[in-house]
N, CA, C and O atoms as a Maestro MAE file, in Angstrom:
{
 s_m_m2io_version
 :::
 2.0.0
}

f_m_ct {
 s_m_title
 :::
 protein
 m_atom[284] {
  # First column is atom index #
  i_m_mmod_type
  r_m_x_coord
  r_m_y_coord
  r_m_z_coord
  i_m_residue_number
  s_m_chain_name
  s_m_pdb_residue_name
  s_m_pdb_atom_name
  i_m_atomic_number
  :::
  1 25 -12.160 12.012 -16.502 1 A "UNK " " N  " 7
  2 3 -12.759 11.004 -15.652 1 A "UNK " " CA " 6
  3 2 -13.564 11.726 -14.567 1 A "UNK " " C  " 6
  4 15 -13.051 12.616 -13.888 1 A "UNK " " O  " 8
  5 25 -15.074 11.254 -14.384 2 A "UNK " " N  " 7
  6 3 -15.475 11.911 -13.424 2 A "UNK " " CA " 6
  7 2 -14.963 11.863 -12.014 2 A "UNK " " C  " 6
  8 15 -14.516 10.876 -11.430 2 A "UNK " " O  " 8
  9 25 -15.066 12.804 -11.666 3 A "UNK " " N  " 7
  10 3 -14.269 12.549 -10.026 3 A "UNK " " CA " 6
  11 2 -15.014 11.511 -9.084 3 A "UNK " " C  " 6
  12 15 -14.158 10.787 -8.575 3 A "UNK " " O  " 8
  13 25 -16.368 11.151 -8.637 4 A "UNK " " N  " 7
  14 3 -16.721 10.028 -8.512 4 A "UNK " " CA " 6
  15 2 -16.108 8.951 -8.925 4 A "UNK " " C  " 6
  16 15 -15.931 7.935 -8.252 4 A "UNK " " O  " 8
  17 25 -15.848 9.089 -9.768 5 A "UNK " " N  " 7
  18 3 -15.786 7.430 -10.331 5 A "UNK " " CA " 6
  19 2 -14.041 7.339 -9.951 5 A "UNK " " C  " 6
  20 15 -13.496 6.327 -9.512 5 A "UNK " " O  " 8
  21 25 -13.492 8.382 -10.180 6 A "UNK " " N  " 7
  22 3 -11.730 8.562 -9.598 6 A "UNK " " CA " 6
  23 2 -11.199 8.165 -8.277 6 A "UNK " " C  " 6
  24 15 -10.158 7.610 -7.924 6 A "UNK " " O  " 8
  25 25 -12.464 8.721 -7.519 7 A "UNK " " N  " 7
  26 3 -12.399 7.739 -6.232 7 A "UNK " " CA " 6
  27 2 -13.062 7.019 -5.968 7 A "UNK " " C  " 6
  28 15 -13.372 7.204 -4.791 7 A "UNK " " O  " 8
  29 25 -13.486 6.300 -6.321 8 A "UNK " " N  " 7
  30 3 -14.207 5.045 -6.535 8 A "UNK " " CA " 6
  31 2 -13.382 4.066 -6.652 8 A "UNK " " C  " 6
  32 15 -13.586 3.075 -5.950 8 A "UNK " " O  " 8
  33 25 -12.152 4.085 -7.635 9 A "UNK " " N  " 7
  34 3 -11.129 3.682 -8.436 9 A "UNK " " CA " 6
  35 2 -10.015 4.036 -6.764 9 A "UNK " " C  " 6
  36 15 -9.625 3.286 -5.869 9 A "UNK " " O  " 8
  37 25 -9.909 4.967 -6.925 10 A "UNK " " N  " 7
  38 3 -8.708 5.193 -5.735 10 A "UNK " " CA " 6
  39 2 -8.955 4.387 -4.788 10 A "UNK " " C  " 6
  40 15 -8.086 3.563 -4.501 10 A "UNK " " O  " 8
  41 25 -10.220 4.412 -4.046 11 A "UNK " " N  " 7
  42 3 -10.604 3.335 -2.972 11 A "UNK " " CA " 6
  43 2 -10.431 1.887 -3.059 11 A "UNK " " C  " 6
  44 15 -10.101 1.277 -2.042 11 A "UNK " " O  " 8
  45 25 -10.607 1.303 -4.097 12 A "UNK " " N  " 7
  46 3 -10.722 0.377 -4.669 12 A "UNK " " CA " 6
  47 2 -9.134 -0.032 -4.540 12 A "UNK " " C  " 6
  48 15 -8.856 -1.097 -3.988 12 A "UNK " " O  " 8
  49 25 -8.356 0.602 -4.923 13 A "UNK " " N  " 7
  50 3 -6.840 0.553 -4.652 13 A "UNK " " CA " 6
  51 2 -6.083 0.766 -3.356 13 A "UNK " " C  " 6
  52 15 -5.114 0.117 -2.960 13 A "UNK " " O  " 8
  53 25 -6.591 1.619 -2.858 14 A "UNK " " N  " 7
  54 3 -6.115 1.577 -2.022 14 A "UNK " " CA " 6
  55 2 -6.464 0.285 -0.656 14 A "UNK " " C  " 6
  56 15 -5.585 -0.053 0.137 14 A "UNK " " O  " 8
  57 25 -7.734 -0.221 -0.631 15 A "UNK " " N  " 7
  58 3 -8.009 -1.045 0.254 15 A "UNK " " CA " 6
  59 2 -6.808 -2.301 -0.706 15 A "UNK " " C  " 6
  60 15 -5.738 -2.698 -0.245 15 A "UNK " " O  " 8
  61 25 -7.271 -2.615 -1.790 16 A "UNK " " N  " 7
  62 3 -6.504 -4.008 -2.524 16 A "UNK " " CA " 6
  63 2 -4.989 -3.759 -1.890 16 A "UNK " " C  " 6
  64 15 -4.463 -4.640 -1.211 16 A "UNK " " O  " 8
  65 25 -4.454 -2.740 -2.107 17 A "UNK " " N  " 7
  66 3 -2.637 -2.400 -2.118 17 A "UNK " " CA " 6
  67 2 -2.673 -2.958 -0.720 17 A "UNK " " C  " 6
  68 15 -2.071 -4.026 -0.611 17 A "UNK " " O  " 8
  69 25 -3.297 -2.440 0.498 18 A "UNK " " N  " 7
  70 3 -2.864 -3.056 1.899 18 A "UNK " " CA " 6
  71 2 -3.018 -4.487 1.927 18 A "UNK " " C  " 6
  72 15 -2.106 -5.171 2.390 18 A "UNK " " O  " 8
  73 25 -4.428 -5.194 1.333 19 A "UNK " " N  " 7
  74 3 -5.041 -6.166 1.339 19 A "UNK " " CA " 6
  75 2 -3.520 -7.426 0.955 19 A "UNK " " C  " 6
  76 15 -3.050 -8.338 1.634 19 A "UNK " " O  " 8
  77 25 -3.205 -6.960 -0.234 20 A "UNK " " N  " 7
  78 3 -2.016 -7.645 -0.881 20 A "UNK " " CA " 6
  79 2 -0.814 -7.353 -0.247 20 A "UNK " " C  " 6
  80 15 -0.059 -8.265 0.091 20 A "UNK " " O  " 8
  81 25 -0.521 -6.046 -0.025 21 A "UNK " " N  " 7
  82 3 0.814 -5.837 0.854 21 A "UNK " " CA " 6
  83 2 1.013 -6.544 1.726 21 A "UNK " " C  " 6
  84 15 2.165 -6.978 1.733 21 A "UNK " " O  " 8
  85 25 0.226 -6.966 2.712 22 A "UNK " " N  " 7
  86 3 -0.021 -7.502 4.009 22 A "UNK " " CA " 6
  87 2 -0.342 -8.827 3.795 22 A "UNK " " C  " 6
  88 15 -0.836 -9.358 4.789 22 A "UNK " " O  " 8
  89 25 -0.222 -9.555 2.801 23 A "UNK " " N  " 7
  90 3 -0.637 -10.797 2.723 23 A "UNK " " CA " 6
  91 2 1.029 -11.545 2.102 23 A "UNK " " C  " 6
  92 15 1.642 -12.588 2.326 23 A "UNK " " O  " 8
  93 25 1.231 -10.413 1.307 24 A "UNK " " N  " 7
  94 3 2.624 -10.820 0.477 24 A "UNK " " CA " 6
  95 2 3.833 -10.833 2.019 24 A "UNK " " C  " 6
  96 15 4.542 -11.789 2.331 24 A "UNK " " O  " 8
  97 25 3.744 -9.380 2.813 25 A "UNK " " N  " 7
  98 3 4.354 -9.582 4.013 25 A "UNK " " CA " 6
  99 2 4.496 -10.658 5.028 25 A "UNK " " C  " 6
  100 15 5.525 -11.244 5.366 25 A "UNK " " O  " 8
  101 25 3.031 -10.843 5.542 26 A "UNK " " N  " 7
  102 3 3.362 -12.079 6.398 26 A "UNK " " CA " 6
  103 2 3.521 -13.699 5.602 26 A "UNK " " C  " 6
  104 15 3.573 -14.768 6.210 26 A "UNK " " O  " 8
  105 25 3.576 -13.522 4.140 27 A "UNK " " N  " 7
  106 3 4.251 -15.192 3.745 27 A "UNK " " CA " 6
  107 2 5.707 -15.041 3.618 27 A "UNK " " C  " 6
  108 15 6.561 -15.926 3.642 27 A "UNK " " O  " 8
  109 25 5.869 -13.580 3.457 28 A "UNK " " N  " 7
  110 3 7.687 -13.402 3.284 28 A "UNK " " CA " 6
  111 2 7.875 -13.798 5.049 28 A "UNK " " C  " 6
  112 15 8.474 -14.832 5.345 28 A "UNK " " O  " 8
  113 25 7.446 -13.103 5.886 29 A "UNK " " N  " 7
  114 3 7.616 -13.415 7.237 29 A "UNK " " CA " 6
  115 2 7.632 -14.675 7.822 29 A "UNK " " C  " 6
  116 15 8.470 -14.858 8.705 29 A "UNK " " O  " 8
  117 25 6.805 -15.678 7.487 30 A "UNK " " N  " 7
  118 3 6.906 -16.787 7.945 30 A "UNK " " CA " 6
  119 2 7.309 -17.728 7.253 30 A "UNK " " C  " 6
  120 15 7.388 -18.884 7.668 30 A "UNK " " O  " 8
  121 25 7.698 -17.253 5.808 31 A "UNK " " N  " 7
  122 3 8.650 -18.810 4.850 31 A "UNK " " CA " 6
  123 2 9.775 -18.411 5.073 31 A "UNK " " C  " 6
  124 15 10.687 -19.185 4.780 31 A "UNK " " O  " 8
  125 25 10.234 -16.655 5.852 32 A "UNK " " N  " 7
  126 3 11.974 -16.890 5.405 32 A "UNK " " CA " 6
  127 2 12.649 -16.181 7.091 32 A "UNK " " C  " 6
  128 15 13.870 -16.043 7.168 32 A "UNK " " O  " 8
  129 25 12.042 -15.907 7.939 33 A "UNK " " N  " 7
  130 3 11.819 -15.128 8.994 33 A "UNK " " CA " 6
  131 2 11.675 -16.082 10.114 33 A "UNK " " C  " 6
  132 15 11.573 -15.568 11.228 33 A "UNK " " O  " 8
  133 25 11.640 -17.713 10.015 34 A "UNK " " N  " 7
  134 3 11.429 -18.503 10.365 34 A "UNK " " CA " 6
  135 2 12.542 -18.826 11.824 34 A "UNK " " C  " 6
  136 15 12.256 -19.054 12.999 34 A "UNK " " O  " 8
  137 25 13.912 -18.717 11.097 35 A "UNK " " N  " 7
  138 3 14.764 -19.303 12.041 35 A "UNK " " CA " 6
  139 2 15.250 -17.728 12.904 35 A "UNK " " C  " 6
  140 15 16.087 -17.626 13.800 35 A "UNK " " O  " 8
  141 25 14.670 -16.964 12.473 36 A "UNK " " N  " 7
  142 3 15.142 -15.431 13.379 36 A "UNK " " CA " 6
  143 2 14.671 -15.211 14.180 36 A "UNK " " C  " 6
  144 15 13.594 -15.788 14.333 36 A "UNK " " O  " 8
  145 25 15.059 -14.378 15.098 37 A "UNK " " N  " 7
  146 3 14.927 -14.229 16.505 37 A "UNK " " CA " 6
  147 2 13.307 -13.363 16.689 37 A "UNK " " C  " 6
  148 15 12.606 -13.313 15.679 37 A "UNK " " O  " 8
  149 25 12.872 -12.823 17.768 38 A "UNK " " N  " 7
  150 3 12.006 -11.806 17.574 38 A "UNK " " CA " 6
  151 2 12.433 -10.408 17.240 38 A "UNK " " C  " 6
  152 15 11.679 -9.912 16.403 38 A "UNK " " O  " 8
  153 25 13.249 -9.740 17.565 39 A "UNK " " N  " 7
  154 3 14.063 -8.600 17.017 39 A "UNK " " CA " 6
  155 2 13.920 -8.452 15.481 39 A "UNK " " C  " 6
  156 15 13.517 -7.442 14.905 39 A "UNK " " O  " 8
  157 25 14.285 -9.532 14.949 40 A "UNK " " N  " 7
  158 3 14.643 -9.498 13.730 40 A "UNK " " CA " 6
  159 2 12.786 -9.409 12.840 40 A "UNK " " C  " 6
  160 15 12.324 -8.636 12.002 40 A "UNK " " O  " 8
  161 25 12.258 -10.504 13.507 41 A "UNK " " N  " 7
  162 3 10.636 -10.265 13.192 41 A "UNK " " CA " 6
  163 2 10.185 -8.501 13.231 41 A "UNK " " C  " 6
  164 15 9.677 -7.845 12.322 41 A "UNK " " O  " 8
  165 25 10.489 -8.156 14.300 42 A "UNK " " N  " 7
  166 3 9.970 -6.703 14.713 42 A "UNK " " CA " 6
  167 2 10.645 -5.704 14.139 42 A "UNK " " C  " 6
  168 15 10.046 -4.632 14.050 42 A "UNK " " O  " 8
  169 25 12.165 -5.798 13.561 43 A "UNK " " N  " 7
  170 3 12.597 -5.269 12.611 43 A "UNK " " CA " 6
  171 2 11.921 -5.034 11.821 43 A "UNK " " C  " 6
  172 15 11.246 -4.029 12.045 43 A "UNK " " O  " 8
  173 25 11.639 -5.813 10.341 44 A "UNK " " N  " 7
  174 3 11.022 -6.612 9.332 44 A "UNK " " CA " 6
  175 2 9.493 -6.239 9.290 44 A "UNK " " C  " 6
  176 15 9.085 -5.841 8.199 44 A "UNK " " O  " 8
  177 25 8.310 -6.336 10.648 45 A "UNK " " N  " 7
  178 3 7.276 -6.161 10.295 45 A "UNK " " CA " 6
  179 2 7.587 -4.385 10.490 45 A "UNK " " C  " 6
  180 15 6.739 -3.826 9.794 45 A "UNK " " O  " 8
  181 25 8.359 -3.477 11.079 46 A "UNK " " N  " 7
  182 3 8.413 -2.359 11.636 46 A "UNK " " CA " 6
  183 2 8.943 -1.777 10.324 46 A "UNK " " C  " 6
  184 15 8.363 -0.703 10.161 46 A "UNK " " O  " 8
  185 25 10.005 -2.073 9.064 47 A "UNK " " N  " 7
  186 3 9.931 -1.976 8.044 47 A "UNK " " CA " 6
  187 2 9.175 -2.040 7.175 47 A "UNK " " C  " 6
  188 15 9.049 -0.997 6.534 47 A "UNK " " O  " 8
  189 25 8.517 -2.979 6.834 48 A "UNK " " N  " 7
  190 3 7.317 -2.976 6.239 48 A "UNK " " CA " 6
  191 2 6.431 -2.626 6.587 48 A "UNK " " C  " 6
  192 15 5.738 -2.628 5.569 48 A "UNK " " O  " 8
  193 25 5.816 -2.261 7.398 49 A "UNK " " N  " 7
  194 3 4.891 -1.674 7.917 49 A "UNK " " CA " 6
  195 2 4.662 -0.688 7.525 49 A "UNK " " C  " 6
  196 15 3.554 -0.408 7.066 49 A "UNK " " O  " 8
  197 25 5.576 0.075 7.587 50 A "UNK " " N  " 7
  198 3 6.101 1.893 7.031 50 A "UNK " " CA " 6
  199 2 6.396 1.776 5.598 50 A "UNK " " C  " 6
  200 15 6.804 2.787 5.026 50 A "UNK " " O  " 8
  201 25 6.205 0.369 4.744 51 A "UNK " " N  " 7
  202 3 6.784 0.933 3.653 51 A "UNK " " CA " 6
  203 2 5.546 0.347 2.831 51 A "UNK " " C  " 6
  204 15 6.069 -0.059 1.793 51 A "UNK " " O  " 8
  205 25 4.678 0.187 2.784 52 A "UNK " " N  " 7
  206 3 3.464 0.553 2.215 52 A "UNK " " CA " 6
  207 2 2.889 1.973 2.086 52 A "UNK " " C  " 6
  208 15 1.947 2.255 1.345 52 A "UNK " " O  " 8
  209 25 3.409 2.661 2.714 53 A "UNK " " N  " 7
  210 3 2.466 4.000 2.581 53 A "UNK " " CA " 6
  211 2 3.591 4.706 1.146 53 A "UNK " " C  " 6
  212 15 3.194 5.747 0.623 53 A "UNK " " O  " 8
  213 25 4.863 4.098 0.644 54 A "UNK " " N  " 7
  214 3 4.951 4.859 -0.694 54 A "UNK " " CA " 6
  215 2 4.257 4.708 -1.589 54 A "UNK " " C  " 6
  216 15 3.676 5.709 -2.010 54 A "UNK " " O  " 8
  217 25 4.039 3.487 -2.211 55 A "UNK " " N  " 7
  218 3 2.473 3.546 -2.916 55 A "UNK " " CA " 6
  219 2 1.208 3.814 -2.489 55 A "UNK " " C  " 6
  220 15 0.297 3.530 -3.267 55 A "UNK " " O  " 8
  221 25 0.990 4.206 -1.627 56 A "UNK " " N  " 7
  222 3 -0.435 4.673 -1.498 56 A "UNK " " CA " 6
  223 2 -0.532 6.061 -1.228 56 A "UNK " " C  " 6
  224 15 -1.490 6.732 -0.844 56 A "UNK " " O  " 8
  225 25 0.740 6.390 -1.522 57 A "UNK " " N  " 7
  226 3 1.288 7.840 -1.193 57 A "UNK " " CA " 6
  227 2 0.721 8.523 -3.160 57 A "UNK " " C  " 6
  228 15 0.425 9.604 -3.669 57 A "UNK " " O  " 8
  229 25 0.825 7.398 -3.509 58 A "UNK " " N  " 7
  230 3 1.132 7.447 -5.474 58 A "UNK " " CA " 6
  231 2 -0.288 7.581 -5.906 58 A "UNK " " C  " 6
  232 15 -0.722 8.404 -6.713 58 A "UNK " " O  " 8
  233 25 -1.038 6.551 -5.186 59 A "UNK " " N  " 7
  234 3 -2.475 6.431 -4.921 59 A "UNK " " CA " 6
  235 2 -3.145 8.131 -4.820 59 A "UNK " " C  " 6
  236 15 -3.806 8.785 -5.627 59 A "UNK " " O  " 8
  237 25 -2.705 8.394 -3.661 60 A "UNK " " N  " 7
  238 3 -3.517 9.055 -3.409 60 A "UNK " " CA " 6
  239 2 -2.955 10.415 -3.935 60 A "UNK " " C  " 6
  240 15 -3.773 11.306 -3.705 60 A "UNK " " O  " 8
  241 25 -1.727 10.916 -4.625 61 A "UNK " " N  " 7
  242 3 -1.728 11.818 -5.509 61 A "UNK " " CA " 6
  243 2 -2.121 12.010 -6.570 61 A "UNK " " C  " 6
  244 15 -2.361 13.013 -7.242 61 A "UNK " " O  " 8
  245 25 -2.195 10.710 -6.738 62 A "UNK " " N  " 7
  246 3 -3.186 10.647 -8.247 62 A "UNK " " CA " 6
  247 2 -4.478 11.135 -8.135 62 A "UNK " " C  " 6
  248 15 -5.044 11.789 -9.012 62 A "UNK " " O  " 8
  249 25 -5.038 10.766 -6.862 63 A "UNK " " N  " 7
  250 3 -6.644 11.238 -6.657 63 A "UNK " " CA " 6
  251 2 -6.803 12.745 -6.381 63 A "UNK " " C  " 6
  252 15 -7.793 13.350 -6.793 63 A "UNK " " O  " 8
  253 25 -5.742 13.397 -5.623 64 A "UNK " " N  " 7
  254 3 -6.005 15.290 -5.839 64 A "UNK " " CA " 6
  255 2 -5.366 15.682 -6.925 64 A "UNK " " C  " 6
  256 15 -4.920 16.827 -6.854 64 A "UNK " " O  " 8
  257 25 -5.205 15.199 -7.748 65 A "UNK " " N  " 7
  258 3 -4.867 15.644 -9.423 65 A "UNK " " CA " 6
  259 2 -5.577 16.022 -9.832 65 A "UNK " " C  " 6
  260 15 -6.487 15.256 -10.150 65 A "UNK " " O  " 8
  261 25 -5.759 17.890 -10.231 66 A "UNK " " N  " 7
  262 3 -7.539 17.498 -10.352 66 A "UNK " " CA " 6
  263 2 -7.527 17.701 -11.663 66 A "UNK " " C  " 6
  264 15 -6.362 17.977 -11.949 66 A "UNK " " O  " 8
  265 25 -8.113 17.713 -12.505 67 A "UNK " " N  " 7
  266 3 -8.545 18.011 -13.948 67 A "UNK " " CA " 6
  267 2 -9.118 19.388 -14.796 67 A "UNK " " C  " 6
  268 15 -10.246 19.859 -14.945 67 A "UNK " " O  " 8
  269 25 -7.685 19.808 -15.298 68 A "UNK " " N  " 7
  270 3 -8.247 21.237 -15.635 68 A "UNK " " CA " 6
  271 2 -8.966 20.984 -17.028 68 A "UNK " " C  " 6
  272 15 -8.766 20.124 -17.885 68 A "UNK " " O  " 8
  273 25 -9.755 21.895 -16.965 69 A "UNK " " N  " 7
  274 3 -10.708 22.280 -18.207 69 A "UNK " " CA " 6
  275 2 -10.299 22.407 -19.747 69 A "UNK " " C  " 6
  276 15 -9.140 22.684 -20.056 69 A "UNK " " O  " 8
  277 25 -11.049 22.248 -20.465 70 A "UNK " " N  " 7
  278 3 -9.684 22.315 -21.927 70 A "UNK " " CA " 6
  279 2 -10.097 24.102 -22.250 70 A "UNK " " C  " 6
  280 15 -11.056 24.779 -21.878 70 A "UNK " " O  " 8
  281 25 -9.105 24.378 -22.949 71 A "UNK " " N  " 7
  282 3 -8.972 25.736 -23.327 71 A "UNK " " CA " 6
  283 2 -8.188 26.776 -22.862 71 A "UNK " " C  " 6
  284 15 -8.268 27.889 -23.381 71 A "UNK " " O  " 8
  :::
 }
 m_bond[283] {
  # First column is bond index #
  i_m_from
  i_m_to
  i_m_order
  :::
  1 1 2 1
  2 2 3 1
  3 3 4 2
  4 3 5 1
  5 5 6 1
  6 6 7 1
  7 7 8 2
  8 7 9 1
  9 9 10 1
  10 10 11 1
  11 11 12 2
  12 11 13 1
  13 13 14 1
  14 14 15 1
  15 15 16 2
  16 15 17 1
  17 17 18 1
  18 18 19 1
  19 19 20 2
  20 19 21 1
  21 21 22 1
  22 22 23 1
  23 23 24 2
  24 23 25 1
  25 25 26 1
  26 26 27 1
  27 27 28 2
  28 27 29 1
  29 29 30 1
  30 30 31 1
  31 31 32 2
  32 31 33 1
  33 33 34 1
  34 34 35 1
  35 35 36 2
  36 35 37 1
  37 37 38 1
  38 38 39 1
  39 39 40 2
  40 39 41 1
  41 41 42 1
  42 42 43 1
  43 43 44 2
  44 43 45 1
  45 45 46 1
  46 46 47 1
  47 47 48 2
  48 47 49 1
  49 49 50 1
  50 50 51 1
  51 51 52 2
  52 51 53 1
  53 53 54 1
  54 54 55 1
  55 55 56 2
  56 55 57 1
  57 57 58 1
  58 58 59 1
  59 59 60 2
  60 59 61 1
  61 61 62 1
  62 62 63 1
  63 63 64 2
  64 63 65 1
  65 65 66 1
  66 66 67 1
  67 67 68 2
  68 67 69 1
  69 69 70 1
  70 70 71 1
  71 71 72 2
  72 71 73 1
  73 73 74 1
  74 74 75 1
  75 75 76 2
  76 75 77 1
  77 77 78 1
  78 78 79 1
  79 79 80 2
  80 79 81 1
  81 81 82 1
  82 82 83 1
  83 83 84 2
  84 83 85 1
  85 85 86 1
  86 86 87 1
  87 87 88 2
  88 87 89 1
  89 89 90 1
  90 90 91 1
  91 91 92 2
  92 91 93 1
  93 93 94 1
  94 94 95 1
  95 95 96 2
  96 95 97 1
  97 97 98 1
  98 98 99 1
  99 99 100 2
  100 99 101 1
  101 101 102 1
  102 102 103 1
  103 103 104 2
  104 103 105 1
  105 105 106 1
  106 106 107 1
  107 107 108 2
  108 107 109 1
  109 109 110 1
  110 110 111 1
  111 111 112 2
  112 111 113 1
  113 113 114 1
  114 114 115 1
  115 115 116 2
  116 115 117 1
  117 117 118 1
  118 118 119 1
  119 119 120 2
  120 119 121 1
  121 121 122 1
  122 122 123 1
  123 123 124 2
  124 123 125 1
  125 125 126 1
  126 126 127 1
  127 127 128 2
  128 127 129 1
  129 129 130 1
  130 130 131 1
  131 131 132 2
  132 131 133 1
  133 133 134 1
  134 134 135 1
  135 135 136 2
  136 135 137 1
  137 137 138 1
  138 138 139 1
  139 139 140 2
  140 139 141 1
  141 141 142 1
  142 142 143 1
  143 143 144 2
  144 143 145 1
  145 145 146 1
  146 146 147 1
  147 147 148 2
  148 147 149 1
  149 149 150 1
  150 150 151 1
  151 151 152 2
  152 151 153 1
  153 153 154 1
  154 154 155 1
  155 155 156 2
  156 155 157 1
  157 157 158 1
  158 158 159 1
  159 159 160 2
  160 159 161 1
  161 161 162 1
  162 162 163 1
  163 163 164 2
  164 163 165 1
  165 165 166 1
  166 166 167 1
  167 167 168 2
  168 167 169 1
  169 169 170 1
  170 170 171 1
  171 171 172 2
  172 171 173 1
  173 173 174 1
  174 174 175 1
  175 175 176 2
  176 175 177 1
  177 177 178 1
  178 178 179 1
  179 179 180 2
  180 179 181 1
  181 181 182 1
  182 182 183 1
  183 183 184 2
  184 183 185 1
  185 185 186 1
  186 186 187 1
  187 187 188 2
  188 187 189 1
  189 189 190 1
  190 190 191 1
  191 191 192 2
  192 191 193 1
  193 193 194 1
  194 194 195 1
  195 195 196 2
  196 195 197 1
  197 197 198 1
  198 198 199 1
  199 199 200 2
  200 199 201 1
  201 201 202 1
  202 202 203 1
  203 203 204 2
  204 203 205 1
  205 205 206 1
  206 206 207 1
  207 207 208 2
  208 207 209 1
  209 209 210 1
  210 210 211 1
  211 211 212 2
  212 211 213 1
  213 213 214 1
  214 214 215 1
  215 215 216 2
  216 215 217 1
  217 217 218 1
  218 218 219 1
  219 219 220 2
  220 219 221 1
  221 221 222 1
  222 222 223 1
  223 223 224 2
  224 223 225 1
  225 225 226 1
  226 226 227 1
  227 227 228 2
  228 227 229 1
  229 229 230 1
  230 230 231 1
  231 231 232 2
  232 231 233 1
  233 233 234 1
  234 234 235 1
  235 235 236 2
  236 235 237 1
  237 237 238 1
  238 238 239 1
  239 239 240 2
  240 239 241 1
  241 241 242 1
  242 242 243 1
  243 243 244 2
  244 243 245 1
  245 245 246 1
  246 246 247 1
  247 247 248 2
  248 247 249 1
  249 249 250 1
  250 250 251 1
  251 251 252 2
  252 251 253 1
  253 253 254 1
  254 254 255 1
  255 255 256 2
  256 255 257 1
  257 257 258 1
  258 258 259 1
  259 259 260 2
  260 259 261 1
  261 261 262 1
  262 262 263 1
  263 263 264 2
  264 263 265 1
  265 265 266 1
  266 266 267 1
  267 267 268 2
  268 267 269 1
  269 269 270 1
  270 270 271 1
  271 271 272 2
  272 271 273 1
  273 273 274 1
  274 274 275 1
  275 275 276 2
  276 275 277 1
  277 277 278 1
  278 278 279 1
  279 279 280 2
  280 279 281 1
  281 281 282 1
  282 282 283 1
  283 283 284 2
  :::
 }
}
């Protein structure tokens, strides 16, 4: 795969993964997070927050993978 086009692809993922992370987060936050205190909110977004970067951690090892030559 040309490397252009690898990150092209990586970018592409990586903006979508937050885009969705963060969308899936605040409906979990406000359909079930509802009757909790603020603590518990700031818990919760302070967890998640930090836990998006393991996949994009996956993301972006995939993109310095580099491609050895055949032979």
């Amino acid at each position: 795969m040309p490397l252009r086009l690898k990150k092209l692809i990586g970018t592409i993922l990586l903006v979508a993964l937050v885009v969705i992370y963060a969308l899936i987060a605040s409906a979990v936050a406000v359909t079930r997070l509802v009757e909790y205190g603020p603590v518990v909110h700031l818990l919760f977004f302070l967890f998640s927050g930090l836990l998006w970067v393991l996949p994009a951690m996956g993301i972006i090892k995939w993109l310095m993978i580099e491609r050895r030559p055949n032979g």
